[in-house]
N, C-alpha and C positions, 0 to 999 in steps of 0.2 A: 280620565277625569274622575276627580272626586270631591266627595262634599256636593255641595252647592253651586249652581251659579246663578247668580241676582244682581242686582244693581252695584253692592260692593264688587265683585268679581268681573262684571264683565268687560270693564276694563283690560284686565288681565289676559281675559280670553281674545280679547279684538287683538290688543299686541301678538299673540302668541301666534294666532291665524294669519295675520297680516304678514306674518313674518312667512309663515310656512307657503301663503301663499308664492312667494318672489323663489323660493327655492327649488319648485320644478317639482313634478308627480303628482302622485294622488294623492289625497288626505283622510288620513282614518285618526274617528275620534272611539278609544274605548270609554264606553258609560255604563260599564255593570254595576261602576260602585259609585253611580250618581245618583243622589238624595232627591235634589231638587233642581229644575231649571225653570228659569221665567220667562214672559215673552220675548223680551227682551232678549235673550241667552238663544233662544230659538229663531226671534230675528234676525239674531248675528250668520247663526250657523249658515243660516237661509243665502240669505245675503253672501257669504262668503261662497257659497255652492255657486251663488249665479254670476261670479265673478272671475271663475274658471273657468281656463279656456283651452283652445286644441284639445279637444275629446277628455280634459283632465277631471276627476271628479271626486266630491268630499264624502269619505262612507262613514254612517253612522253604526257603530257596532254595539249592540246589546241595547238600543235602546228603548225605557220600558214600556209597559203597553200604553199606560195610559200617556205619556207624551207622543206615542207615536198614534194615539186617537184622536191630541187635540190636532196634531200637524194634518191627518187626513180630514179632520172640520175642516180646517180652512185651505184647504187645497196643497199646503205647502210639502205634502210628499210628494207632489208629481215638477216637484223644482227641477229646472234642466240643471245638471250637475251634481247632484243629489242622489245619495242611495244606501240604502239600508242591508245590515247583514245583519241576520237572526244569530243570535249562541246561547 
């Protein structure tokens, strides 16, 4: 992913997962070259993590510190399905 995602975008993004989720496997999102995400963009991701199922799960790749501080505020890195790879 890049740029942004915010109220314009996340649209895009819910298609985009929605899709991937019907297709089987894991899901990895790269965000080295992601600017900015809103709550919103992060409730997506959430939400799509806890929507996988038989052992499948959504990995977030490079994502930055400080989004990965709000999601441990409010509990949302310990989402069953959910996981994080440092690069």
């Amino acid at each position: 992913m890049v740029g942004d995602v915010d109220a314009f975008t996340v649209p895009v993004l819910h298609s985009a997962l929605r899709t991937l989720l019907h297709d089987g496997g894991d899901i990895h999102l790269e965000l080295s070259e992601l600017q900015f995400m809103d709550v919103a963009g992060l409730e997506l991701v959430v939400s799509t993590a806890r929507d996988l199922t038989d052992g499948r799960r959504l990995y977030l790749h490079a994502l930055s510190p400080h989004l990965r501080k709000v999601m441990e505020l409010v509990g949302w890195d310990r989402t069953p399905g959910l996981g994080f790879v440092e690069e």
